[in-house]
C-alpha positions in Angstrom: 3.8 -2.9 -21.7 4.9 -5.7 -24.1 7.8 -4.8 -26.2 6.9 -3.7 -29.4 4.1 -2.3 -28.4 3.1 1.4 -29.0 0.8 3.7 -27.0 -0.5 6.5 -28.5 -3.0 9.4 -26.6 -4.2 12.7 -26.6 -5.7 14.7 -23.0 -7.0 18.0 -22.8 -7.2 19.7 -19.6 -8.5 23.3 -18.3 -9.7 25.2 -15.4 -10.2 29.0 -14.9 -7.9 30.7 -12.4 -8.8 34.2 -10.7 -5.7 36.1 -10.0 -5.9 39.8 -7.9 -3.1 41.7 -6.7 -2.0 45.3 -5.4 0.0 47.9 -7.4 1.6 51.1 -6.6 3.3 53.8 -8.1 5.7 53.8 -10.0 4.8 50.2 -10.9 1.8 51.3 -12.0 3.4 52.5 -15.1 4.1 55.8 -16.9 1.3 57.8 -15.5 3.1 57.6 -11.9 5.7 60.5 -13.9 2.8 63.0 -14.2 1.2 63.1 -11.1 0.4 60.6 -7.6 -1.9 57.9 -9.0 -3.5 55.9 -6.2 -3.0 52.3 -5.5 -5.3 49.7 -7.8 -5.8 46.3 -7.6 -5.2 44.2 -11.1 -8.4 41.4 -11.1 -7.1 39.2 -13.6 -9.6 35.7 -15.0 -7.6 33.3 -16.8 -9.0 30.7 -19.0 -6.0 27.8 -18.9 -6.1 24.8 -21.2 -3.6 22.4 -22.6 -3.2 19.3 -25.4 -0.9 17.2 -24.3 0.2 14.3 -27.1 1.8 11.2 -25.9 3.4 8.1 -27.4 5.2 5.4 -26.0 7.4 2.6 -27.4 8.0 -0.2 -25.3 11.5 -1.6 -26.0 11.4 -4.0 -24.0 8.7 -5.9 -21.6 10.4 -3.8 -18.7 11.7 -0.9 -20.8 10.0 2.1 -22.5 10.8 5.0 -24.6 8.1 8.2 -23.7 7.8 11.4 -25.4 5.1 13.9 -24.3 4.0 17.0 -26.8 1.7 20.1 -24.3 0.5 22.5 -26.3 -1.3 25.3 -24.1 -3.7 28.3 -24.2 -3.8 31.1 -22.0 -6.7 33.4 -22.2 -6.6 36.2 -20.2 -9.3 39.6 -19.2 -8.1 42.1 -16.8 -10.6 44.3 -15.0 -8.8 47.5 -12.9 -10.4 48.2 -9.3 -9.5 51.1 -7.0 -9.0 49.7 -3.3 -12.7 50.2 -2.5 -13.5 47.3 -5.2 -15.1 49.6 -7.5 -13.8 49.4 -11.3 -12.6 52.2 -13.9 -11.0 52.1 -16.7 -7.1 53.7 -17.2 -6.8 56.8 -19.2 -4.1 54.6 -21.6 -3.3 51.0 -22.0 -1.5 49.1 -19.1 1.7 48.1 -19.6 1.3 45.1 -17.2 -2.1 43.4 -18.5 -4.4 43.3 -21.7 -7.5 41.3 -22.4 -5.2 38.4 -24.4 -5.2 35.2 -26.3 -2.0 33.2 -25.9 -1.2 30.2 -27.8 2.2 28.1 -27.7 4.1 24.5 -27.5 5.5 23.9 -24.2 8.6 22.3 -23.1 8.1 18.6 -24.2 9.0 15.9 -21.8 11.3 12.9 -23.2 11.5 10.4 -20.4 12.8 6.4 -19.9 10.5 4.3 -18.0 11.1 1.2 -16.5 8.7 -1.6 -15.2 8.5 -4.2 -12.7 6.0 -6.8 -11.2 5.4 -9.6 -8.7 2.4 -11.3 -8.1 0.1 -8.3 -7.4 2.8 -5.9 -6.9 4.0 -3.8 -9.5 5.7 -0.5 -10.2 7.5 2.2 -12.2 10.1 4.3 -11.6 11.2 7.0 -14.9 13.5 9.3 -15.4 13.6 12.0 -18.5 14.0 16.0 -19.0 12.2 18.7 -20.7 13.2 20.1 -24.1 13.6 24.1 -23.7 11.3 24.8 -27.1 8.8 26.9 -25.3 8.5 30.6 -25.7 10.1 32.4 -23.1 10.0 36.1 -22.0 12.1 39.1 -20.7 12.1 40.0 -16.8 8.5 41.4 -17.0 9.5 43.1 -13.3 12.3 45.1 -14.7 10.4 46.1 -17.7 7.7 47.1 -15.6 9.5 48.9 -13.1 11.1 50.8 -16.5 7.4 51.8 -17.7 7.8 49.5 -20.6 4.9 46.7 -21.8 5.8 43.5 -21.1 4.4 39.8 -20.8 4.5 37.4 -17.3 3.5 34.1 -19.5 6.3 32.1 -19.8 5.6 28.8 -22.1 8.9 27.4 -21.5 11.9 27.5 -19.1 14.9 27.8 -21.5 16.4 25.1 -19.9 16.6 21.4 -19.8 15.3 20.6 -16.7 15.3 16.8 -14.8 12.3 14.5 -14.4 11.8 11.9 -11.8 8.8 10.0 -10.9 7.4 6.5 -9.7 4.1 4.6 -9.6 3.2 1.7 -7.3 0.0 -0.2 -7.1 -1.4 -3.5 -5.2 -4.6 -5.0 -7.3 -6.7 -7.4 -5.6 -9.9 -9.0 -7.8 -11.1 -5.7 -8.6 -9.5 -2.8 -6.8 -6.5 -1.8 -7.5 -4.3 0.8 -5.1 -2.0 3.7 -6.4 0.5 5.9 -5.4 2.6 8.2 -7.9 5.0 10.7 -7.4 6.7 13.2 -10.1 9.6 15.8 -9.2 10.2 18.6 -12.4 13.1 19.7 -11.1 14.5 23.7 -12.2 18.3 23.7 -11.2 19.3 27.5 -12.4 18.1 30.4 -14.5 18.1 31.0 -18.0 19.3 33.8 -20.3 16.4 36.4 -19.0 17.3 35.5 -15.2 14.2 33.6 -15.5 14.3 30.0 -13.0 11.3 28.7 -13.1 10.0 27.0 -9.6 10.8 23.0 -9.5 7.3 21.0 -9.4 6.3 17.9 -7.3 3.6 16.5 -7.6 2.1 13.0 -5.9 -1.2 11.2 -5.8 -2.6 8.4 -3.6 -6.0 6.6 -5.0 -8.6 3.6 -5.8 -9.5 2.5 -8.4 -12.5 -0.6 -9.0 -13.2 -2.6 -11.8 -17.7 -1.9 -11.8 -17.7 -3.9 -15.3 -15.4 -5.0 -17.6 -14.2 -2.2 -19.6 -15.5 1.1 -16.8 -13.5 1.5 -14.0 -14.1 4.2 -11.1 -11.8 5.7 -9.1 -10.9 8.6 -6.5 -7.7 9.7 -5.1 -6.1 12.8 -2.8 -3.5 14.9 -4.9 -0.8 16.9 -4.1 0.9 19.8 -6.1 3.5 21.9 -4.7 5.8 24.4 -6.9 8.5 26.3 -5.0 8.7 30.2 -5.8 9.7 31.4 -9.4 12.9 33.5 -9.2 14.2 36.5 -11.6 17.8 36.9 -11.4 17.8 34.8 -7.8 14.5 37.6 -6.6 11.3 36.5 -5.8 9.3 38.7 -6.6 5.9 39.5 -5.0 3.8 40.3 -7.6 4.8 37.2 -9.2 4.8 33.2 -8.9 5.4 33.1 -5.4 4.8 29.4 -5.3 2.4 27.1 -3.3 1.3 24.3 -2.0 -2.3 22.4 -3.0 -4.7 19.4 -2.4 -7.0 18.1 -4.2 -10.3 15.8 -4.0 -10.3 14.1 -7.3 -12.5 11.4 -9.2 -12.3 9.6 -12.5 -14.3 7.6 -15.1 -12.4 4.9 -17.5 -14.0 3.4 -20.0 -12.6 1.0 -22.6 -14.1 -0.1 -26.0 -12.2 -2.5 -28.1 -8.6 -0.9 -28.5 -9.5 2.3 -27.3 -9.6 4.0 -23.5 -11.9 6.9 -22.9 -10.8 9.1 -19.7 -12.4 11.5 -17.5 -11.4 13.1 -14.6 -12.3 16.0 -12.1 -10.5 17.4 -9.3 -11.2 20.1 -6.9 -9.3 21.7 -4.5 -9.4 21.3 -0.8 -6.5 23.0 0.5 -3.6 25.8 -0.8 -1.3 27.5 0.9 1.3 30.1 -0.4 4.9 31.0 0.3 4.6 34.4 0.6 3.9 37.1 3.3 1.7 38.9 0.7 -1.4 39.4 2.5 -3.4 40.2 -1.0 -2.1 37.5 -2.8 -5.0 35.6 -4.4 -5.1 32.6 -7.0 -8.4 31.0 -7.1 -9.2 28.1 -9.3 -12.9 26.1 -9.1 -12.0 22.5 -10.2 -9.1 20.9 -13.2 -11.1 18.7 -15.6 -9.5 16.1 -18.2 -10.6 14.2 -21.1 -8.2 11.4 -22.6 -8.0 8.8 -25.3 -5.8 6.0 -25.8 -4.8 3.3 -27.6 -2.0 0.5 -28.0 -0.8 -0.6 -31.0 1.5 -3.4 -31.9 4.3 -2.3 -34.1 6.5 -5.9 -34.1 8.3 -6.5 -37.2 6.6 -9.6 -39.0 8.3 -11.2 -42.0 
């Protein structure tokens, strides 16, 4: 970026994520007091989405200041099967799950970035940490295992956590090769016992120039977050972390000032860390829209 310049943008992404898992008594809940309830299975659909605001001040030609704003929704439905699939409804409200809309600011990101290039090399590296503002909630296992309602979306860590990540690319006339890496690191628990798994993400991918102003590109992605952990347990009806890969594809297209995104990715691969032979998590394809544009904020007399 050119110092003085400012970049300012605004993506939305979402996906739906199908989550089913086995409970017993007594985690069923209070009924488990009155009388041998059988096993059920919890099939929950989310409906995941997230704003994410960005600006960037570039204090120098090499030398940026970044500060990144998610917002997210999390809308949840919760149908209760018995073991043979078939569903029912309880004779009182769960304490684990309710058909739910949740709406909150995330943990924003304030990072350093600094840039390099020669001849048609160039790269990244930044460096940053999140800002505990997000909402975060009691052990939802304890409270669970003590019959009491409680809530397993967490919008924030509670702590500041690190941020480390890279980009390198090689253009030629017009194609252009990337590869990007980010670490959100999680480093101990917060007042709840909550430690959020750390995050690593990385992405190889082309990119070519059709026209001027629409570019096309693909790239393989991979996200891995190591388990979530409540008071140093991992608990099994919980995030027990994984591992993905992902097919993706994207559209650019630039008019005047302003950069139009879109990308798709769908998932090839996932594996989880856990033993749990019912643990499901399900997710079709992550889709993204972004706009962009620079600005140039140099003082002039």
């Amino acid at each position: 970026m050119k110092e003085g310049s400012l970049l300012l943008g605004a993506r939305v992404m979402g996906t739906s994520v199908n989550v089913t898992h086995t409970v017993e008594c007594p985690e069923i809940g209070p009924v488990c007091a009155t009388r041998a309830e059988p096993a059920q299975v919890h099939d929950q659909q989310f409906w995941i989405g997230e704003l994410r605001l960005l600006a960037e001040l570039a204090m120098r030609d090499w030398l940026s200041v970044e500060l990144q704003l998610p917002l997210r929704v999390s809308a949840t439905t919760i149908t209760f099967r018995r073991l043979d699939g078939s569903a029912f409804e309880p004779e009182s409200a769960d304490i684990h799950h309710r058909n739910e809309t949740l709406v909150g600011l995330a943990d924003p990101w304030l990072q350093l970035r600094a840039r390099g290039q020669t001849g048609a090399w160039s790269g990244s590296v930044n460096a940053g940490l999140t800002v505990p503002v997000g909402r975060t909630e009691p052990n939802p296992f304890a409270l669970g295992r003590a019959g009491l309602v409680h809530q397993h979306v967490q919008f924030g860590s509670g702590l500041v956590n690190p941020l480390l990540g890279f980009e390198g690319s090689y253009a030629w006339e017009r194609v252009t090769a990337r590869l990007t890496g980010l670490a959100q690191l999680s480093l101990d628990q917060n007042l709840y016992g909550y430690q959020a798994g750390s995050r690593f993400l990385g992405s190889a991918g082309v990119t070519v120039r059709v026209v001027d102003g629409l570019v096309l590109g693909v790239s393989v992605d991979s996200a891995t977050e190591l388990p979530e952990r409540w008071d140093g347990v991992v608990e099994q009806d919980g995030n027990v972390g994984r591992s993905d890969v992902l097919a993706g594809g994207m559209v650019q297209w630039q008019l005047g000032d302003v950069v139009l995104l879109l990308t798709v990715r769908v998932p090839v691969f996932q594996h989880f860390f856990t033993d749990a032979a019912d643990s499901q998590l399900r997710y079709p394809a992550m889709v993204g829209l972004g706009v962009s544009r620079r600005f140039d904020v140099t003082s002039r007399p």
